[in-house]
N, C-alpha and C positions, 0 to 999 in steps of 0.2 A: 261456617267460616265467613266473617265477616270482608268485606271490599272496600274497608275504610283506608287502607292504604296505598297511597298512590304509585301507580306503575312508571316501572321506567319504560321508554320505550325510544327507541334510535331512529332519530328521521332519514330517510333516505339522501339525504344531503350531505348529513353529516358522518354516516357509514361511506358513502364514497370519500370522503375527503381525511378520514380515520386510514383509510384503506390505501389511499394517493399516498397517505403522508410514511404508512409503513412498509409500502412498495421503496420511496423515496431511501427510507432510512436504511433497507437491506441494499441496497443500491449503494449507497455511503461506506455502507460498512465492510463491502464487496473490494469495493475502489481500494478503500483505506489497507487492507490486508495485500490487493493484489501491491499496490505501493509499497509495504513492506517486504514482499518474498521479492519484488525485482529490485530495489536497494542492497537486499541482501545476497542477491545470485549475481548483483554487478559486484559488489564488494569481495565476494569470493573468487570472480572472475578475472579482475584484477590483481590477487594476490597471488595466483599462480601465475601470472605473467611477469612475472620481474624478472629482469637483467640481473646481472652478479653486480652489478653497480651499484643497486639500489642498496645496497650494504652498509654500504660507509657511508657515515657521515655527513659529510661532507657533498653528497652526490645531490642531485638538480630535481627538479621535476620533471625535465628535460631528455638527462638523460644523453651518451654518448651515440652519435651518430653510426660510429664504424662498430658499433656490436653485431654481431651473426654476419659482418659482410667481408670474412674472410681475413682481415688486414692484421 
């Protein structure tokens, strides 16, 4: 078997900085997902909290003060 072929071979410079950059990217992609289940867990959390107002039409962002205070 001839050794006329050249080897690869990974300097330790660039195995650290391969390594940096895939730590990096799981790190991103960690963020990225947790970002999405808490948009999600807020958006579900807000849709069980509505008033009977939020119903109609016409109703605010807002929202009626004297709801649950009795009146």
């Amino acid at each position: 078997m001839s050794d006329n072929q050249p080897q690869e071979t990974v300097t330790p410079a660039s195995y650290h900085a391969l390594r940096a950059l895939g730590w990096v990217s799981v790190g991103l992609g960690i963020a990225a997902v947790g970002l999405l289940v808490g948009t999600e867990l807020r958006k579900r959390y807000q849709f069980s909290h509505r008033t009977p107002y939020d119903f109609y039409s016409n109703s605010d962002a807002n929202g009626a003060g004297e709801f649950g205070m009795g009146v």
